[in-house]
C-alpha positions in Angstrom: 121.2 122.9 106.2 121.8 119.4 107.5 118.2 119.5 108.9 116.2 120.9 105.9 117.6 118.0 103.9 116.4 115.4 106.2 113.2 117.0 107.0 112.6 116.6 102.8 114.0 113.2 102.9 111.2 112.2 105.0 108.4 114.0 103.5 109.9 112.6 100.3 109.7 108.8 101.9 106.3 109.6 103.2 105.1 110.7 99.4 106.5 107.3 98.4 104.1 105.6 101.3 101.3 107.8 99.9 101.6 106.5 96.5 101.4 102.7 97.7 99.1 103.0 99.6 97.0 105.1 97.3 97.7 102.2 94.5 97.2 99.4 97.5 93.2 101.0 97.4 92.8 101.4 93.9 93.4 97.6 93.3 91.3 96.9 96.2 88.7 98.8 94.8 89.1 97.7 91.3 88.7 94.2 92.6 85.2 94.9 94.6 84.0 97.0 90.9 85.3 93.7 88.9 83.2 91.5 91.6 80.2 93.1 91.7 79.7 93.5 87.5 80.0 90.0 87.1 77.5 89.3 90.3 75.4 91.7 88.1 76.0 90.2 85.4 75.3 86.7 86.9 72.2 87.8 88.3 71.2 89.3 84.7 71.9 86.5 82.8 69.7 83.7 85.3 67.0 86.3 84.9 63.7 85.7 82.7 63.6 87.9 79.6 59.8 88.7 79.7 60.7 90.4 83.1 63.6 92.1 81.9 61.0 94.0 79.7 59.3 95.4 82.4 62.4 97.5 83.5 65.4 99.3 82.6 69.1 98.5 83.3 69.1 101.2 85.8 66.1 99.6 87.9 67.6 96.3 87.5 70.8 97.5 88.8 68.6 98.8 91.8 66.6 95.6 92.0 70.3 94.2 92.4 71.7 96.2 94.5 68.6 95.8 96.8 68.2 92.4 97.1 72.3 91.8 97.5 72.0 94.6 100.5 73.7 96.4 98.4 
């Protein structure tokens, strides 16, 4: 019985890893979202209105990503 507990223990600690490390990469990500709506954003805002006509937010976001290598 000795055995089954520890074997649990350890899948138990290696849960406990999981969630860390599955938080660890949900930050990360978080930060490279936050980062790239205010590049977006920054890009946007420097950009002349009479073009901004010409296209949706969806094609800007595009013309973004494109020119960023993105």
């Amino acid at each position: 019985m000795g055995r089954l507990k520890d074997k649990l223990e350890v899948e138990i600690m290696d849960l406990a890893i999981m969630d860390e490390t599955i938080d660890a990469i949900g930050t990360c990500l978080e930060h490279v979202a936050d980062e790239f709506a205010i590049g977006f954003a920054e890009w946007f805002d420097y950009l002349d209105s009479n073009y901004c006509k010409d296209y949706t937010i969806k094609e800007l976001l595009q013309i973004y990503k494109k020119e960023n290598g993105l």
